[in-house]
Backbone as CSV, one residue per row, in Angstrom:
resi,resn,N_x,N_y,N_z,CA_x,CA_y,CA_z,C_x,C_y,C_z
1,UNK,0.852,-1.184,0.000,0.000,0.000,0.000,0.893,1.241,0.000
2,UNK,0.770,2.442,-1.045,1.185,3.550,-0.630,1.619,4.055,0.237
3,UNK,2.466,4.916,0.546,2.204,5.748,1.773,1.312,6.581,2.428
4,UNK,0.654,7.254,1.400,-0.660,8.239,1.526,-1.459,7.657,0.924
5,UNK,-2.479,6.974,1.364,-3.570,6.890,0.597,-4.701,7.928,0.724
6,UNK,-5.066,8.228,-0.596,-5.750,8.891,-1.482,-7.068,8.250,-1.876
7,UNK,-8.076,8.849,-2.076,-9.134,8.370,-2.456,-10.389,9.687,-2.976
8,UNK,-10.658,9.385,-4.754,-11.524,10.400,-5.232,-12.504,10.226,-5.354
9,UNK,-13.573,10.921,-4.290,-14.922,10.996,-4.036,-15.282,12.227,-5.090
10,UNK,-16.301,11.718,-5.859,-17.041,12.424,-6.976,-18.758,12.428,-6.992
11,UNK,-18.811,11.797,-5.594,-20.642,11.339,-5.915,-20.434,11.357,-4.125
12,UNK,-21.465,10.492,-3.635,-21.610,10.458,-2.091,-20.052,10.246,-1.569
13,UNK,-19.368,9.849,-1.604,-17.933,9.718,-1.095,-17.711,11.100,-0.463
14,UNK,-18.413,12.321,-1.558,-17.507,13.361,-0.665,-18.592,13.828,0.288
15,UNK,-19.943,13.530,0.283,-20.436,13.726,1.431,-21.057,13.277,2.763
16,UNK,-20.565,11.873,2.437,-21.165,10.327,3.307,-19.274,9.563,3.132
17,UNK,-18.156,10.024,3.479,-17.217,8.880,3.243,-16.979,8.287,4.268
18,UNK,-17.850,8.014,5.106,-17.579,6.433,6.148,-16.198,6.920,6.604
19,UNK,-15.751,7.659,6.960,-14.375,8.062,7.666,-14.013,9.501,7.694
20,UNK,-13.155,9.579,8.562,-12.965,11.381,8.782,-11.684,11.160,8.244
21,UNK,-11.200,11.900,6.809,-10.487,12.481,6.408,-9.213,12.923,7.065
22,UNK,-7.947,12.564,6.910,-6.930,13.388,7.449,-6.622,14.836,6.770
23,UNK,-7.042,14.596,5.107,-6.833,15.639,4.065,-8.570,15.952,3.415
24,UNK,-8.755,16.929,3.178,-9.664,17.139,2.027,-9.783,18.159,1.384
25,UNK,-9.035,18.102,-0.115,-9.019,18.851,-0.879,-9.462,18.826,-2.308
26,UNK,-10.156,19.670,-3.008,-10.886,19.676,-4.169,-9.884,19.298,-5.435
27,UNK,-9.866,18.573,-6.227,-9.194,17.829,-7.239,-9.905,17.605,-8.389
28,UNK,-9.006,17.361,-9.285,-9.342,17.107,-10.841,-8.591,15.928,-11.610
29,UNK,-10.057,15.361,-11.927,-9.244,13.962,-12.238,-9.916,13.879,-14.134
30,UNK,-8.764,14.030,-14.694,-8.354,14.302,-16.141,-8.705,12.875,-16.981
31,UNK,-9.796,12.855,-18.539,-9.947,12.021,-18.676,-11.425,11.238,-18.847
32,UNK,-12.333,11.913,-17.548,-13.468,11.092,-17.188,-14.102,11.920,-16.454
33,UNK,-15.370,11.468,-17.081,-16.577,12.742,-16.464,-18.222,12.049,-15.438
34,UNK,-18.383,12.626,-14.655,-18.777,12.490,-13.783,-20.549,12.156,-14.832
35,UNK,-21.437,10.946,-13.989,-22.372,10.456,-15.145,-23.101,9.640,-14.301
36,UNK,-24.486,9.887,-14.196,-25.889,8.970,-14.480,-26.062,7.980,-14.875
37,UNK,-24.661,6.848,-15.033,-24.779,6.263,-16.157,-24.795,4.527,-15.272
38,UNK,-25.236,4.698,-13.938,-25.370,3.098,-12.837,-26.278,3.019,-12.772
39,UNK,-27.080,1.779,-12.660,-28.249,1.097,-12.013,-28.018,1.452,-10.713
40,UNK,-28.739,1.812,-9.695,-28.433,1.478,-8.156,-29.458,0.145,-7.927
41,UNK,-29.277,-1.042,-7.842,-29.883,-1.964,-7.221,-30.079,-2.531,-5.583
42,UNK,-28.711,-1.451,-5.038,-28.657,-2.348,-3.665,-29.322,-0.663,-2.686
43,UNK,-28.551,0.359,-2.830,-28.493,1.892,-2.139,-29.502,2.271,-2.628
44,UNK,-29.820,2.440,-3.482,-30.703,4.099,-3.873,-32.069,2.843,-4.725
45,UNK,-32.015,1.847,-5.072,-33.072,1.393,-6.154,-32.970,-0.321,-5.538
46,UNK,-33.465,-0.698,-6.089,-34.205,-2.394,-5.663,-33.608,-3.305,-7.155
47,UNK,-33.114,-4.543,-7.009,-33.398,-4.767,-8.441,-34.694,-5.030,-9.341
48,UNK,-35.457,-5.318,-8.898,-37.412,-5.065,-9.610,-37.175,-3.306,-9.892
49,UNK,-36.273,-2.115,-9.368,-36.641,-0.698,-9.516,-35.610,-0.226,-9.521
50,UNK,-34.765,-0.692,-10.244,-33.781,0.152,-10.275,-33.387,1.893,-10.016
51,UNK,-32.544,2.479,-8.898,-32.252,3.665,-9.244,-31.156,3.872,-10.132
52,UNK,-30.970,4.913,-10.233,-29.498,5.302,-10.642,-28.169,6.282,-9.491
53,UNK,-27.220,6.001,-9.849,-26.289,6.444,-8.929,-25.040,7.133,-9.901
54,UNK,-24.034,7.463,-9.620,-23.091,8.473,-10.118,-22.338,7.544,-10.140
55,UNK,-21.434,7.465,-11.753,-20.063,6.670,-11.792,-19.210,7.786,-12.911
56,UNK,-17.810,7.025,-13.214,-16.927,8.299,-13.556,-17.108,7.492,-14.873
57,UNK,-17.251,7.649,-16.452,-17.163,7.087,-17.678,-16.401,7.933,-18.315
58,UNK,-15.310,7.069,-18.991,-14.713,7.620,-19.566,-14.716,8.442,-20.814
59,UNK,-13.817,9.972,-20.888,-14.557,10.433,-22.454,-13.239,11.403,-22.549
60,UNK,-13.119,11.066,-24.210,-11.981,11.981,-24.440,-11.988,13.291,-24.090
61,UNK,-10.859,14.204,-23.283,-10.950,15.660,-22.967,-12.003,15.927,-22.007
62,UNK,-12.244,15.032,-21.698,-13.586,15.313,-20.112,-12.460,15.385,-19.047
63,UNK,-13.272,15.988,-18.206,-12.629,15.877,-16.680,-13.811,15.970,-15.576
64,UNK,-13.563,15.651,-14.532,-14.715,15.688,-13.366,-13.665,16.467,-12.081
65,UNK,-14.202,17.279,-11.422,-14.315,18.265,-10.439,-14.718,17.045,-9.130
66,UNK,-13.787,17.119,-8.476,-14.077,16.178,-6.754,-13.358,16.396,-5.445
67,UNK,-13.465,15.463,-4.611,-12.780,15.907,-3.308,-11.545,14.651,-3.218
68,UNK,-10.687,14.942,-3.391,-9.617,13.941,-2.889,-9.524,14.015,-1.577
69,UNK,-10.031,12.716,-0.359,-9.866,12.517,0.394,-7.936,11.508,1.371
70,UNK,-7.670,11.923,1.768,-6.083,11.391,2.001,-6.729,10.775,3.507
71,UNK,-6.628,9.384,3.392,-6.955,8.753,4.827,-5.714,8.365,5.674
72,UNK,-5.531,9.019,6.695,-4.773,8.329,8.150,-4.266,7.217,8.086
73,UNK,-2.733,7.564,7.831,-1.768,6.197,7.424,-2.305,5.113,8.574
74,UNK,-2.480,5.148,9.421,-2.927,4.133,10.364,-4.138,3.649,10.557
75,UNK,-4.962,4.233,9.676,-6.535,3.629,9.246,-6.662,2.989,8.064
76,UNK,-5.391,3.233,7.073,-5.548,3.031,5.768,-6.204,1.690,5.321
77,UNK,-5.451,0.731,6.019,-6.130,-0.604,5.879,-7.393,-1.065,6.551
78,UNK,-8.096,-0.295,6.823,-9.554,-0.570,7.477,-10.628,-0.104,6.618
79,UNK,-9.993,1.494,6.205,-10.538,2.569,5.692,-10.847,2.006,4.352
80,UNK,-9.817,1.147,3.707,-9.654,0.684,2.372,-10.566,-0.499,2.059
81,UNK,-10.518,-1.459,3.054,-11.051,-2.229,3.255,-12.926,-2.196,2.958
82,UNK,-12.934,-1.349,3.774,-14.773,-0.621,4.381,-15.139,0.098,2.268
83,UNK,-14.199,0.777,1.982,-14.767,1.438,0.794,-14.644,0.483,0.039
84,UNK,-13.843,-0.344,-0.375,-14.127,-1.548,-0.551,-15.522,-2.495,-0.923
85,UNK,-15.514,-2.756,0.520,-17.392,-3.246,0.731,-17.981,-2.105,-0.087
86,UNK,-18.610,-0.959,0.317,-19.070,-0.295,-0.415,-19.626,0.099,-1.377
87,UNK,-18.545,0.318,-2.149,-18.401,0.616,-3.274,-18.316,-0.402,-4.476
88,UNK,-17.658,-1.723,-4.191,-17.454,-2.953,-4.660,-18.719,-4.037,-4.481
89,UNK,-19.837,-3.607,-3.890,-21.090,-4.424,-3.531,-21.343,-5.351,-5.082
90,UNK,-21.399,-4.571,-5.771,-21.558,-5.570,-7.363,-20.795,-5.261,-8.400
91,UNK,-20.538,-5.965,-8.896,-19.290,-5.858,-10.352,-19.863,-4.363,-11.064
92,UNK,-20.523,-3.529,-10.725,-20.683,-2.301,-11.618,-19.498,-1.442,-11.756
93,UNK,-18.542,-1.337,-10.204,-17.883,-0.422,-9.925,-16.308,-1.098,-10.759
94,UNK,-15.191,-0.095,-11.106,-13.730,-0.877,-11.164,-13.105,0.063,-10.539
95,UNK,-12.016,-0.740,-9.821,-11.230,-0.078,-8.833,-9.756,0.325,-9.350
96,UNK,-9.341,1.476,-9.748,-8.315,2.334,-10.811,-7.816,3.094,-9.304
97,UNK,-6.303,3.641,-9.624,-5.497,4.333,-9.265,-4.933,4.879,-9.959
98,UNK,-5.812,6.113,-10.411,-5.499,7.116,-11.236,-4.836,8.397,-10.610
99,UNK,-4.219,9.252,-11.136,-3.534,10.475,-10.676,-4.579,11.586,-11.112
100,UNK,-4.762,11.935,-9.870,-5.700,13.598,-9.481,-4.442,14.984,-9.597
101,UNK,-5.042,16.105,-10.101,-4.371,17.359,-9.502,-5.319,17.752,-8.425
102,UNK,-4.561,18.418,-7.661,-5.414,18.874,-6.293,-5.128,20.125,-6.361
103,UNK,-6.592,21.077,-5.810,-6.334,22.316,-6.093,-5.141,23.461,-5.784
104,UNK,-4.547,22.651,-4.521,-2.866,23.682,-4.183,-1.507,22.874,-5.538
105,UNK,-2.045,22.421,-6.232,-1.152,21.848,-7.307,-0.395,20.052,-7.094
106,UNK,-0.392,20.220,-6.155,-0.075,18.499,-5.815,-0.548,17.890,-6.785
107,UNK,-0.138,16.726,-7.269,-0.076,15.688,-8.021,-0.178,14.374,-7.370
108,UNK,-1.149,13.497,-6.923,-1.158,12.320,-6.143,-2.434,11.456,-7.073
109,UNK,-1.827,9.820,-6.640,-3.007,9.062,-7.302,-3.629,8.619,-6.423
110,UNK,-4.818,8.183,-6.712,-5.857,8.411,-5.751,-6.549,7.007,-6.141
111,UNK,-7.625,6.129,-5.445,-8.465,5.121,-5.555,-9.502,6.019,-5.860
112,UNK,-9.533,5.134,-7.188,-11.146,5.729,-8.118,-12.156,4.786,-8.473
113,UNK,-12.977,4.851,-8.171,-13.908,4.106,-8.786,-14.714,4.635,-9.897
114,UNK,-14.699,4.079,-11.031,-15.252,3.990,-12.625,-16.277,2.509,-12.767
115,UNK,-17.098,3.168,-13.945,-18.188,2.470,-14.199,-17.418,1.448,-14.962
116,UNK,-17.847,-0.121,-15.068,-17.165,-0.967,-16.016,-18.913,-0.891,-16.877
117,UNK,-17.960,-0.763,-18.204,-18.934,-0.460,-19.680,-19.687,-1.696,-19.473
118,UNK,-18.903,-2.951,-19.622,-19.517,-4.102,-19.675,-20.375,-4.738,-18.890
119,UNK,-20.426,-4.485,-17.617,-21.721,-4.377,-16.718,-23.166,-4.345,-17.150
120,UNK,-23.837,-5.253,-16.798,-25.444,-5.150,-16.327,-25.711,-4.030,-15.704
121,UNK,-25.347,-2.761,-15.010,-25.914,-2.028,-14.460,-25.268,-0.739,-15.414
122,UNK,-24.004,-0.701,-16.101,-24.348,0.652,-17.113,-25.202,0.601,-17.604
123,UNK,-25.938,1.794,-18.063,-26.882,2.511,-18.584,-26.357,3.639,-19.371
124,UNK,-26.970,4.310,-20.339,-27.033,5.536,-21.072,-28.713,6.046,-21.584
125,UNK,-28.784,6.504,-20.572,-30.378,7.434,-20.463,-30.587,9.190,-21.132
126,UNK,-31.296,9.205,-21.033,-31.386,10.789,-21.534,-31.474,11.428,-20.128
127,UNK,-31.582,12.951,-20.104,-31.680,13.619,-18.567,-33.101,13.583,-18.331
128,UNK,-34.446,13.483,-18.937,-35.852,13.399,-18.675,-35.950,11.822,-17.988
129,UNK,-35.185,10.606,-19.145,-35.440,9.042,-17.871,-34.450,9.052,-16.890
130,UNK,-33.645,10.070,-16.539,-32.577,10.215,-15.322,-33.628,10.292,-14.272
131,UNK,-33.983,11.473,-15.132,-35.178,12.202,-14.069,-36.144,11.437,-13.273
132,UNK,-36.959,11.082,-14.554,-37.767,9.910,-13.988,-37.345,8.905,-12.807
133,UNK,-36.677,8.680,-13.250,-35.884,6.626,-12.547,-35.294,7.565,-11.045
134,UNK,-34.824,8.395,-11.424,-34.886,9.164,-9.710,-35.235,9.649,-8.988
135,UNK,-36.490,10.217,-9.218,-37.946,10.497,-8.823,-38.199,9.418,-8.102
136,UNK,-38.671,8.329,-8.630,-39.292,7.254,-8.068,-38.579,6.027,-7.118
137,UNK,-37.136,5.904,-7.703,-36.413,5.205,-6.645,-36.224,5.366,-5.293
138,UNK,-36.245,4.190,-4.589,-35.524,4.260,-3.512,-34.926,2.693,-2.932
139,UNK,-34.108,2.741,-2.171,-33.188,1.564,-1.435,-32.825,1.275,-0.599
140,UNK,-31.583,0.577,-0.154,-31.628,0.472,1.584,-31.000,1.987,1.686
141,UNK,-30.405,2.883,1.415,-29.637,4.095,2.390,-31.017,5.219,1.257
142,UNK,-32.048,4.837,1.217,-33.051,5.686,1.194,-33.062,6.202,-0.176
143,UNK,-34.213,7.358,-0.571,-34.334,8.203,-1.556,-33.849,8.409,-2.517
144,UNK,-33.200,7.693,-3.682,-32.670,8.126,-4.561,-32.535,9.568,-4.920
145,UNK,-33.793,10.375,-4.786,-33.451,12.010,-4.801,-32.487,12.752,-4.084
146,UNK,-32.640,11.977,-2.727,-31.960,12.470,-1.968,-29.975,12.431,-2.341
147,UNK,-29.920,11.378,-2.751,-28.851,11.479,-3.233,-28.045,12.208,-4.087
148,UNK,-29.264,12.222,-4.997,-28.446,13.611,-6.401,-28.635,15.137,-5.653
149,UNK,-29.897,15.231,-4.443,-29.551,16.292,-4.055,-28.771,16.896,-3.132
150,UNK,-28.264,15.906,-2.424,-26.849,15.940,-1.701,-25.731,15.705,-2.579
151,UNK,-25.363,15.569,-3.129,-24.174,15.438,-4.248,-24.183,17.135,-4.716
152,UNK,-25.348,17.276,-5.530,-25.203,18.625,-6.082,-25.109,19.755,-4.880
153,UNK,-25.613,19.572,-3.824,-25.593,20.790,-2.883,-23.864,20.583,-2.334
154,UNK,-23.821,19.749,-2.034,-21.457,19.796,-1.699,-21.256,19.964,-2.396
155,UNK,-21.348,19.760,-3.430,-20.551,19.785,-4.971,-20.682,21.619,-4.504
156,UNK,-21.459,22.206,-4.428,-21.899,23.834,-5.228,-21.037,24.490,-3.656
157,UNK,-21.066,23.713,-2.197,-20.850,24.584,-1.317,-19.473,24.493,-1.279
158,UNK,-18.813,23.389,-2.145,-17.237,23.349,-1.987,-17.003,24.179,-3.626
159,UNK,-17.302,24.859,-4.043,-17.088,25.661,-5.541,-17.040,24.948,-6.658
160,UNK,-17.817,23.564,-6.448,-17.448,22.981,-7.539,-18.873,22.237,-8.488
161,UNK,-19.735,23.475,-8.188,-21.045,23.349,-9.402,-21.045,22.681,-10.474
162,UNK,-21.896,21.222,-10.494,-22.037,20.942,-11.502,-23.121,21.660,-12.081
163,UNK,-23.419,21.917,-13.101,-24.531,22.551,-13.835,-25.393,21.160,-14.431
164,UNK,-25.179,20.458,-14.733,-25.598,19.412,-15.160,-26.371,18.387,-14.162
165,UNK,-25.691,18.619,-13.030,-26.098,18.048,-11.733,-27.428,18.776,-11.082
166,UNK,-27.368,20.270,-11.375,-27.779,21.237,-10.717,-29.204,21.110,-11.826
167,UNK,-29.366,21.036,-13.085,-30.432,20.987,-13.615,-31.276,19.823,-14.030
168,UNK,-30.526,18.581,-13.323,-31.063,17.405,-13.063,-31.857,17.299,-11.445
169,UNK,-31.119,18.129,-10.576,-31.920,17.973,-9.528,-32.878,19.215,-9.351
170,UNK,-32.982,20.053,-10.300,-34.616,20.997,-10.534,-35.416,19.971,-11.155
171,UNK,-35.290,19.399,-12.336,-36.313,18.497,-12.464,-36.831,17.576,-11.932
172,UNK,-35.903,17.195,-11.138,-36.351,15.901,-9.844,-37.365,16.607,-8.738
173,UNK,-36.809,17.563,-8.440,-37.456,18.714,-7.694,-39.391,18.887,-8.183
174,UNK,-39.750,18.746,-9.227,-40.628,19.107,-9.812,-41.202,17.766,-9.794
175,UNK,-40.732,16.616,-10.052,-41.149,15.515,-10.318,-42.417,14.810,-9.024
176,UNK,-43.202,13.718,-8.699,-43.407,13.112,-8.145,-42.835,11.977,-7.702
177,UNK,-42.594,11.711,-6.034,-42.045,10.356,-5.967,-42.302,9.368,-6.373
């Protein structure tokens, strides 16, 4: 294991990460853009109801805006472990150690989790069946809405507005559960 471990929260990670942070700083991870593009079957949706959840897909000249979290050399292996479970619940997620810039300029690689294409749970929806399918979901850690609207509200209070995020959760907003 590294010395510093690193880890890039782009979706609930940076506002639910199951651990207190030794570091947290806003980062850019070059490459891959932040996307609508998971089934949630276990968290946010059922498999009979699928929700959807946030994964990183790859796209030429994209980048995604996040929090690089740096966990406590002496938690690392617990910490790693736990996101792990997590995040790893079903083959949707792949586990990459990619290199982030962090906003004071540092250069560190970080544990990322990306959507695998080949998965049963990618998807490619329009933003109206985003809408929909998140409206109506929910799972064991609750509300699927609730999720995109906690994502977009850290995202905006740490300066890092998605707009895309932000006009997916007005329409959810409008929607019925």
């Amino acid at each position: 294991m590294p010395e510093a471990l690193w880890i890039f929260g782009y979706g609930s990670l940076i506002w639910d990460p199951g651990f207190t942070p030794a570091e947290a700083v806003p980062a850019r991870l070059e490459g891959w853009h932040r996307s609508f593009c998971m089934y949630s079957i276990h968290f946010r949706g059922t498999p009979a109801a699928p929700g959807l959840v946030l994964a990183l897909d790859a796209a030429a000249g994209a980048h995604c805006l996040g929090l690089a979290l740096r966990v406590a050399t002496a938690e690392a292996e617990r910490v790693l472990a736990e996101i792990r479970a997590r995040e790893l619940i079903s083959d949707a997620y792949l586990e990459r150690a990619l290199p982030v810039t962090l906003s004071d300029g540092r250069q560190v690689t970080a544990i990322t989790y990306v959507i695998d294409r080949a998965g049963p749970q990618y998807c490619t929806l329009d933003p109206e069946a985003q809408a929909q399918t998140i409206a109506r979901a929910h799972g064991a850690r609750g509300p699927n809405r609730e999720y995109l609207f906690n994502t977009a509200a850290h995202l905006a209070s740490l300066g890092l507005a998605d707009p895309d995020l932000e006009a997916l959760a007005a329409r959810v907003r409008v929607l019925p559960a």
